[in-house]
C-alpha positions as CSV (number, residue, x, y, z in Angstrom):
1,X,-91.3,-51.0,-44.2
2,X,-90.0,-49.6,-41.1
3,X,-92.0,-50.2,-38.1
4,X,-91.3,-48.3,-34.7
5,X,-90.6,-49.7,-31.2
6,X,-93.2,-51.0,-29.1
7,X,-92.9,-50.7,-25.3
8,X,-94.6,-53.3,-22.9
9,X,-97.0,-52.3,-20.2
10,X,-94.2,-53.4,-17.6
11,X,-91.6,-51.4,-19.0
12,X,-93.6,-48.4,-18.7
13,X,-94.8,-49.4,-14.7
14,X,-91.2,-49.4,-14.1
15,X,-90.6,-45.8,-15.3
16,X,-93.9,-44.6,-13.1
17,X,-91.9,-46.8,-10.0
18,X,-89.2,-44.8,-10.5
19,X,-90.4,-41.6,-11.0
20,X,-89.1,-41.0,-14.5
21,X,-91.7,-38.6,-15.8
22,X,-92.3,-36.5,-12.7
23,X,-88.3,-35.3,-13.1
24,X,-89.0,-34.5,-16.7
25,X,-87.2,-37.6,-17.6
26,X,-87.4,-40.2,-20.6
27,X,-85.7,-44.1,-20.8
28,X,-84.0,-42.7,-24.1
29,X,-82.7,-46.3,-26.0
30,X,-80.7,-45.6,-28.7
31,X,-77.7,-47.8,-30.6
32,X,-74.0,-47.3,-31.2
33,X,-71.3,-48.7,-32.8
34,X,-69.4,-50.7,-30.3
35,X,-69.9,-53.5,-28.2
36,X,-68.6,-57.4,-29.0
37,X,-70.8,-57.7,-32.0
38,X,-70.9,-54.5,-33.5
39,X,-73.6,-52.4,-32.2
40,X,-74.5,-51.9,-28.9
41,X,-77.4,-50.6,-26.8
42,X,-77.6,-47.6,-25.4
43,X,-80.2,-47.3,-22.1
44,X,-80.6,-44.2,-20.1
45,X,-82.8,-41.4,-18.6
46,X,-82.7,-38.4,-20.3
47,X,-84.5,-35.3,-21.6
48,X,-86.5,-35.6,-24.9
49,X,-85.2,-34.0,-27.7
50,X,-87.2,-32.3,-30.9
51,X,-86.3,-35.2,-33.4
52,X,-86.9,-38.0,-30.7
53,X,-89.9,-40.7,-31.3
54,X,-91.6,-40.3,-28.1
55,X,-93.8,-43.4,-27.4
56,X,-96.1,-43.0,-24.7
57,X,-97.6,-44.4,-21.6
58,X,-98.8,-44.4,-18.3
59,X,-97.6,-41.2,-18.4
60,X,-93.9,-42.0,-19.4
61,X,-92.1,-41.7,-22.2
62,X,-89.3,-43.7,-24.1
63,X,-87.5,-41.8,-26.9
64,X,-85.5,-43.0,-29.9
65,X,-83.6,-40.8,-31.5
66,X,-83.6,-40.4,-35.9
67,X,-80.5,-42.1,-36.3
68,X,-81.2,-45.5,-33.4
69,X,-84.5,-45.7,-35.3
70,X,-83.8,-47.8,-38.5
71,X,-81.9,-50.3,-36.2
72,X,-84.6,-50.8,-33.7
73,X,-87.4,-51.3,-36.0
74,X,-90.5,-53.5,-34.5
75,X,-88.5,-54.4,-32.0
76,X,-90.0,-54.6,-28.0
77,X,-88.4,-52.9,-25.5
78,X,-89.3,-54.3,-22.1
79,X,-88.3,-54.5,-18.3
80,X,-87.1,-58.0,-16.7
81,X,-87.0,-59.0,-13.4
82,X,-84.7,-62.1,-12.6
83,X,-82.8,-63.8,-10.0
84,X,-79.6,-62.3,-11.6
85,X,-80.8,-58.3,-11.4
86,X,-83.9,-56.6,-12.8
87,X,-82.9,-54.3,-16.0
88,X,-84.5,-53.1,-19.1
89,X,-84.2,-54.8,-21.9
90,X,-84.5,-55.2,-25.8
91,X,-85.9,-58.1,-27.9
92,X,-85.0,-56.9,-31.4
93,X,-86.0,-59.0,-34.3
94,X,-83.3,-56.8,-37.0
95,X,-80.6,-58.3,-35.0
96,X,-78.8,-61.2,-36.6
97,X,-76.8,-62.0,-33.2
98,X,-75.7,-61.2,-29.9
99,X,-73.4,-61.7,-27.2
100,X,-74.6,-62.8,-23.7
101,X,-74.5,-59.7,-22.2
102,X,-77.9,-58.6,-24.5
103,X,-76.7,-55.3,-25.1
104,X,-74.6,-56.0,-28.0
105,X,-76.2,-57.1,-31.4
106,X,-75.0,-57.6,-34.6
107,X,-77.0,-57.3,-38.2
């Protein structure tokens, strides 16, 4: 049974810090083929579409598109802050490997 996305509380804070919603804006994640292990993440701010899965909060909004969907079952899409850079980021349990650059996945 497919299960969507969940998005963590922190993820969404970070879309209010940077405005995303007052432009009209969404973190759209989506996958593609590509990447060193086959599929790769795709993470940007974008307009929602009709067939998106808009998940809500704090007033934001993160869409998935029909077609990212299956691949991105259950998963958790969050935001990390390290020594390294702060970025958004995707713990997806479909995913059978990746690379180190965690946003390229295999399944």
């Amino acid at each position: 049974m497919q299960l969507p996305p969940k998005v963590t509380e922190r993820a969404f804070a970070r879309l209010s810090e940077i405005g995303a919603g007052a432009q009209g804006q969404a973190l759209r994640v989506a996958v593609e083929g590509g990447g060193c292990s086959g599929f790769q993440y795709e993470i940007a701010l974008d307009a929602p579409k009709d067939d998106d899965l808009v998940l809500e909060g704090a007033g934001e909004k993160v869409v998935v598109d029909a077609i990212s969907l299956p691949f991105l079952s259950n998963a958790v899409i969050d935001f990390s802050e390290e020594l390294i850079g702060a970025r958004f980021v995707i713990e997806n349990p479909n995913a059978t490997s990746s690379c180190g650059c965690g946003t390229s996945f295999s399944m």
